[in-house]
DSSP file (Angstrom, degrees, kcal/mol; ACC not computed):
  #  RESIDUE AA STRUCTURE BP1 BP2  ACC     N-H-->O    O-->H-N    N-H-->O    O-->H-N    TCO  KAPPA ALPHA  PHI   PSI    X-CA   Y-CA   Z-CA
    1    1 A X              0   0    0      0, 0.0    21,-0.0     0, 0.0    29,-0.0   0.000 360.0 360.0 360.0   3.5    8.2    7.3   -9.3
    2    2 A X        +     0   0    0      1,-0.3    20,-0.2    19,-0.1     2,-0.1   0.184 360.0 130.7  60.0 -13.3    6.9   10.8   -8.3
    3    3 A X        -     0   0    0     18,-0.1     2,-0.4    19,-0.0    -1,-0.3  -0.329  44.4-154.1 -85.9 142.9    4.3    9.8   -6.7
    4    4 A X  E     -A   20   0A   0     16,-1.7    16,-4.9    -2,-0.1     2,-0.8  -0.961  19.0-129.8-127.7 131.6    3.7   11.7   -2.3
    5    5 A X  E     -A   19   0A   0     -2,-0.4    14,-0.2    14,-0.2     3,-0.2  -0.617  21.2-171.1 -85.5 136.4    2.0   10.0    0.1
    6    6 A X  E     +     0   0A   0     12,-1.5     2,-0.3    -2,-0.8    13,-0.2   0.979  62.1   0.7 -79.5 -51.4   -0.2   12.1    1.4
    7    7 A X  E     -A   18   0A   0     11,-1.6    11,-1.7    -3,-0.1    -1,-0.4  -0.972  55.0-159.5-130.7 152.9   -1.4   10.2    4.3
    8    8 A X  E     +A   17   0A   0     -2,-0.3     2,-0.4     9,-0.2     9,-0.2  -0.992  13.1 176.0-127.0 129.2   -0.9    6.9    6.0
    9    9 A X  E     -A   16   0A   0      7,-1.8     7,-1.1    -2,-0.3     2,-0.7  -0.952  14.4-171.9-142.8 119.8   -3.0    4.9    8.2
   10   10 A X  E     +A   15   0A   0     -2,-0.4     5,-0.3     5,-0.2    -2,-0.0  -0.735  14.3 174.8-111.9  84.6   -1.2    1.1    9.1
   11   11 A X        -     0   0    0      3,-1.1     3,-0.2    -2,-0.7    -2,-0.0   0.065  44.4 -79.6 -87.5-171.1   -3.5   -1.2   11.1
   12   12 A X  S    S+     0   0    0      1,-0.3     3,-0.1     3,-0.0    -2,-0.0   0.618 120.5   6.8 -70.5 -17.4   -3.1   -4.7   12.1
   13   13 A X  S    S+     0   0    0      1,-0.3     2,-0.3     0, 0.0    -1,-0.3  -0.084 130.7  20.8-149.9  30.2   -3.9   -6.5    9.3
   14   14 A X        -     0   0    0     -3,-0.2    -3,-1.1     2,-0.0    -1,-0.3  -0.931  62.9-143.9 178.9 170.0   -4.4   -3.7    6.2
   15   15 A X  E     -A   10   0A   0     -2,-0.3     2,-0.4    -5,-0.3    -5,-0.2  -0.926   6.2-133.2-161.7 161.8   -3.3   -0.3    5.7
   16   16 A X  E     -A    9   0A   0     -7,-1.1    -7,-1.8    -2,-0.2     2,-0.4  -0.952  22.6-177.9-155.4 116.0   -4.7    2.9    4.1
   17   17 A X  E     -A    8   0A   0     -2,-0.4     2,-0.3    -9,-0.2    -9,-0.2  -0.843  20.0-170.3-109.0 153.0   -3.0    5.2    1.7
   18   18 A X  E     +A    7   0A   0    -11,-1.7   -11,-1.6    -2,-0.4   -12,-1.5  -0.866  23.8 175.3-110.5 136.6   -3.7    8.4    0.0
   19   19 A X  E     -A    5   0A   0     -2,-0.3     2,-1.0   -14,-0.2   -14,-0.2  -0.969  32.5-131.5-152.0 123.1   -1.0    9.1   -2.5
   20   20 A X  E     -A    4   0A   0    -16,-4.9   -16,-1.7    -2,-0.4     2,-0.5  -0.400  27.9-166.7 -72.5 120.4   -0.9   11.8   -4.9
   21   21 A X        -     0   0    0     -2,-1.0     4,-0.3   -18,-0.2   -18,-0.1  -0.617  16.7-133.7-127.5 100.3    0.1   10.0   -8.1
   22   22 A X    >   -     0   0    0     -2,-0.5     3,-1.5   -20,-0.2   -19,-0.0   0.390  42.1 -94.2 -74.3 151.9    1.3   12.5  -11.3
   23   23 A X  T 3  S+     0   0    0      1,-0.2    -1,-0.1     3,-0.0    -2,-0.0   0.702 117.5  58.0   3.3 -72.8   -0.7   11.3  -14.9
   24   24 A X  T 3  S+     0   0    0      2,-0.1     2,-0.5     0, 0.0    -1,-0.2   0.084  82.5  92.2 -92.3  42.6    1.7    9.0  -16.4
   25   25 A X  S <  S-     0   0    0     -3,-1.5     2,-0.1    -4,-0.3     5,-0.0  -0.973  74.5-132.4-135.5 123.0    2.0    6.2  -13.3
   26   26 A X     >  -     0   0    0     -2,-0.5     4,-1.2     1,-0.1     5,-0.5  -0.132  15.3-130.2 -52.8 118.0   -0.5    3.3  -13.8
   27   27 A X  H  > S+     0   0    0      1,-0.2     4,-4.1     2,-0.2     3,-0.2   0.993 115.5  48.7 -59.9 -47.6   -2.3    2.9  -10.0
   28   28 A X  H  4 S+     0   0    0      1,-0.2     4,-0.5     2,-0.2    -1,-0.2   0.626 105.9  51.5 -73.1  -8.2   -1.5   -0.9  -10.6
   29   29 A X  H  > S+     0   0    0      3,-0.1     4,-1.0     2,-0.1    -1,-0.2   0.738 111.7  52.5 -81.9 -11.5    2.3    0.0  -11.6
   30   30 A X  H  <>S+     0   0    0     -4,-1.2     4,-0.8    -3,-0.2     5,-0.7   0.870 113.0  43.2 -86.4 -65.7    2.1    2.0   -8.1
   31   31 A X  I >X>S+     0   0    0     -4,-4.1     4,-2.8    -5,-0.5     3,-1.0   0.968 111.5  47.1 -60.8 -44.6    0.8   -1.1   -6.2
   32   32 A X  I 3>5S+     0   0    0     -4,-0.5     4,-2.5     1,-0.2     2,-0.9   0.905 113.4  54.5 -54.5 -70.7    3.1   -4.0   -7.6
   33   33 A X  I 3<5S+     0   0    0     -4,-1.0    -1,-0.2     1,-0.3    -2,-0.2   0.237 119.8  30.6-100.8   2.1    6.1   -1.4   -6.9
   34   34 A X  I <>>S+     0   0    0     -3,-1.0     4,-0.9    -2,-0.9     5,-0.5   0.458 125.5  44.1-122.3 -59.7    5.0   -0.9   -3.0
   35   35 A X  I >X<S+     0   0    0     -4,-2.8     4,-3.0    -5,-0.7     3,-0.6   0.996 118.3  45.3 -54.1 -46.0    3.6   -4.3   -2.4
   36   36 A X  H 3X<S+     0   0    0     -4,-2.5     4,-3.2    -5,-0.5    -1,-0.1   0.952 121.7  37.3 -43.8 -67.8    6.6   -5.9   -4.3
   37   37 A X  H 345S+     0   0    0      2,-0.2    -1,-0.2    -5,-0.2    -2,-0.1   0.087 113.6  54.1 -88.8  23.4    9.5   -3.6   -2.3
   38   38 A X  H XX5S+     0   0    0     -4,-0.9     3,-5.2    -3,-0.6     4,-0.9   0.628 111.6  44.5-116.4 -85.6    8.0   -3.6    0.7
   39   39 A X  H 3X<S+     0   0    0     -4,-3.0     4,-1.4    -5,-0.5    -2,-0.2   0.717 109.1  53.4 -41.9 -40.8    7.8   -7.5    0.9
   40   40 A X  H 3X S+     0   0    0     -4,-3.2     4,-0.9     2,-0.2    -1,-0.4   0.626 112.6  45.9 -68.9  -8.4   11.0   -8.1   -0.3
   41   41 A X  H X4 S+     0   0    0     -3,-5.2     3,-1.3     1,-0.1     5,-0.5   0.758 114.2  51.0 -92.0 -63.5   12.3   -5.5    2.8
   42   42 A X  H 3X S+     0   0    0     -4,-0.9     4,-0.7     1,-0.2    -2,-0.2   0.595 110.1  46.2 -23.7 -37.8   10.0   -7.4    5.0
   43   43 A X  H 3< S+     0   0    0     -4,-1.4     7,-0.3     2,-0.2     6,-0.2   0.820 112.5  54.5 -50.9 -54.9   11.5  -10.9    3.9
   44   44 A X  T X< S+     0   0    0     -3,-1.3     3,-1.5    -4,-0.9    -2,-0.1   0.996 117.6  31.7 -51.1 -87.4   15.0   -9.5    4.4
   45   45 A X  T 34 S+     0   0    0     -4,-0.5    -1,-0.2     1,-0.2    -2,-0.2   0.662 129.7  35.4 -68.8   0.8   14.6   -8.4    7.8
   46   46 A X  T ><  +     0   0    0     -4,-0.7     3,-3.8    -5,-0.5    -1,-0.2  -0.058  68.6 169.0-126.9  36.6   12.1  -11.1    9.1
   47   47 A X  G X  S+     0   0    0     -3,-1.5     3,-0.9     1,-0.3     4,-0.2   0.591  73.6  65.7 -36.6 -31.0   13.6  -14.3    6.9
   48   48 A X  G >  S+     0   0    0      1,-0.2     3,-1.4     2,-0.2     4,-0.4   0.807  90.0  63.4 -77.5 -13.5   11.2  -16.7    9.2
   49   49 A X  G X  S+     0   0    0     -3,-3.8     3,-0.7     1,-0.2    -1,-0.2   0.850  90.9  57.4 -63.5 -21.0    8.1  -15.2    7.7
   50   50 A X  G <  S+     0   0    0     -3,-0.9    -1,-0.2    -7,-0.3    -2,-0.2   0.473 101.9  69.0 -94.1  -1.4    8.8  -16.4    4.1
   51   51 A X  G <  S+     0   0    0     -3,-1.4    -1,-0.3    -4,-0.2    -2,-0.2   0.990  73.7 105.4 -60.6 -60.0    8.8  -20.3    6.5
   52   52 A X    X > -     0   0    0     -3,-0.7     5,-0.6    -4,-0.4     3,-0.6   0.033  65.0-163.9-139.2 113.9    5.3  -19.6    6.9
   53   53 A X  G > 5S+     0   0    0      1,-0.3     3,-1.8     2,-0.2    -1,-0.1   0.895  79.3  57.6 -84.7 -36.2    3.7  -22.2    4.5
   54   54 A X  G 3 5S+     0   0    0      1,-0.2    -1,-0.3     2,-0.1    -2,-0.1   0.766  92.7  63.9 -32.5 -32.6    0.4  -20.7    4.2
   55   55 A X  G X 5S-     0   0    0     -3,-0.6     3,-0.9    -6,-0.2    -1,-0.2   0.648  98.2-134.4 -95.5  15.2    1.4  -17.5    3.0
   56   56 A X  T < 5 -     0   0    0     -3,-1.8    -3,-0.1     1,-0.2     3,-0.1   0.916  68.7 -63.9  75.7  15.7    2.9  -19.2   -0.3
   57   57 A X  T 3 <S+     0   0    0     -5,-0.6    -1,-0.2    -8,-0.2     2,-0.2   0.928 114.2 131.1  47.6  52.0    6.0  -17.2   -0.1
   58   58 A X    <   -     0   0    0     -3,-0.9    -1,-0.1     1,-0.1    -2,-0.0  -0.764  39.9-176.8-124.7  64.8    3.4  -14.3   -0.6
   59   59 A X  S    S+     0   0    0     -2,-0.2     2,-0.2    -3,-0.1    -1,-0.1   0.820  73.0  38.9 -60.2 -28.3    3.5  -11.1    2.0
   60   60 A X  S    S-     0   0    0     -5,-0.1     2,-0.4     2,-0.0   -25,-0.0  -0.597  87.6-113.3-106.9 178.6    0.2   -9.0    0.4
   61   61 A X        -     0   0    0     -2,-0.2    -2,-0.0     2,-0.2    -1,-0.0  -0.736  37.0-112.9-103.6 158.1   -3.0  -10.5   -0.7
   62   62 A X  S    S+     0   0    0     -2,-0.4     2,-0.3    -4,-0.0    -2,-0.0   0.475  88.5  70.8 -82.9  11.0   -3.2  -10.0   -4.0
   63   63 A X        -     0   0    0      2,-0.0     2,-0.2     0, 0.0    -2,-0.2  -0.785  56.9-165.5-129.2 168.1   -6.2   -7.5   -4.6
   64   64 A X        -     0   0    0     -2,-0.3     2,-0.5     2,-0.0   -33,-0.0  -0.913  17.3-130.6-175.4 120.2   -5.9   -3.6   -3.6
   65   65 A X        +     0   0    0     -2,-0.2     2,-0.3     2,-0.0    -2,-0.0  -0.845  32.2 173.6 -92.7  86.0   -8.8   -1.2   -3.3
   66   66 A X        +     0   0    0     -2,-0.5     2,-0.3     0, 0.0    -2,-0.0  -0.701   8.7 162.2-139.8 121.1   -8.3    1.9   -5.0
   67   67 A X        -     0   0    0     -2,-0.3     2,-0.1     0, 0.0    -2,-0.0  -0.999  35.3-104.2-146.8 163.3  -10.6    5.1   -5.7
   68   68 A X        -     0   0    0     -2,-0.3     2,-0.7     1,-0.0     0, 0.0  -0.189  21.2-141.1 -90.3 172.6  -10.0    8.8   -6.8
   69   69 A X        +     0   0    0      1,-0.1     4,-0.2    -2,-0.1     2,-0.1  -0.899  37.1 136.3-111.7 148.5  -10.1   11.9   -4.7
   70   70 A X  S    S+     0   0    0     -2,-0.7     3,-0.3     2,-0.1    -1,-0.1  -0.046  72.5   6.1-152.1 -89.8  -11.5   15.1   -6.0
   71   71 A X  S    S+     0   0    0      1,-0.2     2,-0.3     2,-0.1     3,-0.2   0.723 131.7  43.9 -36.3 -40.1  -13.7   17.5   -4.2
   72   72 A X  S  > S+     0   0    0      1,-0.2     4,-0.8     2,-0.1    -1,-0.2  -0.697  70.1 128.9-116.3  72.9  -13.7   15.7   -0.6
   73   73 A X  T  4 S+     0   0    0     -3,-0.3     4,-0.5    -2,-0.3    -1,-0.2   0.934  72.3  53.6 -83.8 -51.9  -10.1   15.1   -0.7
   74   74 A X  T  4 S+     0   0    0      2,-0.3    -2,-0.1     1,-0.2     3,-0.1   0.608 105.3  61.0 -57.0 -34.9   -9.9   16.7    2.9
   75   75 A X  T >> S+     0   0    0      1,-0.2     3,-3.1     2,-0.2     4,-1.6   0.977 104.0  45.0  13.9-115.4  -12.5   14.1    3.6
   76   76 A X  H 3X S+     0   0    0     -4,-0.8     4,-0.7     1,-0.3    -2,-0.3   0.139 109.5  53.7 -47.8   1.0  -10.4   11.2    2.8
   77   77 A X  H 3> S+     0   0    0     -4,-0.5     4,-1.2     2,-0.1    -1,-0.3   0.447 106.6  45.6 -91.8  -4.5   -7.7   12.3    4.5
   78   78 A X  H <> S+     0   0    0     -3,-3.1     4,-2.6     2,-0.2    -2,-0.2   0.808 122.8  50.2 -93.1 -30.3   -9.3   13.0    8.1
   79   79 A X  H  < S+     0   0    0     -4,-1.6    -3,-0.2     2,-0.2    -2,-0.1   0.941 110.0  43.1 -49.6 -66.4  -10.7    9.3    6.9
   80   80 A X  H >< S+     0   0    0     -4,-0.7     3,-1.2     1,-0.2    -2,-0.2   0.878 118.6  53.3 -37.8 -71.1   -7.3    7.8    5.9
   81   81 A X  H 3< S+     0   0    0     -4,-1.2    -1,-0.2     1,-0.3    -2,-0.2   0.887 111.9  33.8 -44.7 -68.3   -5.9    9.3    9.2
   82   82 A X  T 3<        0   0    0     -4,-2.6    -1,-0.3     1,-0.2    -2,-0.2   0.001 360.0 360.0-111.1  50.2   -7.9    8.3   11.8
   83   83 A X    <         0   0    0     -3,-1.2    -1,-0.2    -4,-0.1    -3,-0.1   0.227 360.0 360.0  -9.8 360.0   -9.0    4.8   10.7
């Protein structure tokens, strides 16, 4: 898609991106295409999670928190980093 992550920060139950993403790529085309292909490899290799009736055959939650970087990008990456 073009898009580089710049940093990544993976905790136990959420994770924290900054990802340089070029003009024409929609921040929600960005997220379905990482939540989407990232659950289906999770599924793959871990088939007993998708048992798991709670999660609705569902691996992300369905909302995503998203803001831009400009001045304090350096900021938000010492943020992003050591979460």
């Amino acid at each position: 898609m073009g898009c580089r992550v710049e940093e990544l920060n993976v905790q136990v139950d959420h994770e924290h991106l900054l990802v340089r993403v070029p003009p024409k790529i929609s921040v929600s085309q960005l997220m379905g295409t990482i939540k989407g292909k990232s659950a289906l490899r999770v599924f793959t290799r871990f088939p007993h999670l998708k048992q798991k009736p709670y999660w609705d055959n569902h691996f992300w939650a369905k909302g995503y928190c998203v803001d831009t970087v400009g001045i304090d990008a350096e900021m938000i990456r010492k943020y992003v980093k050591y979460q």
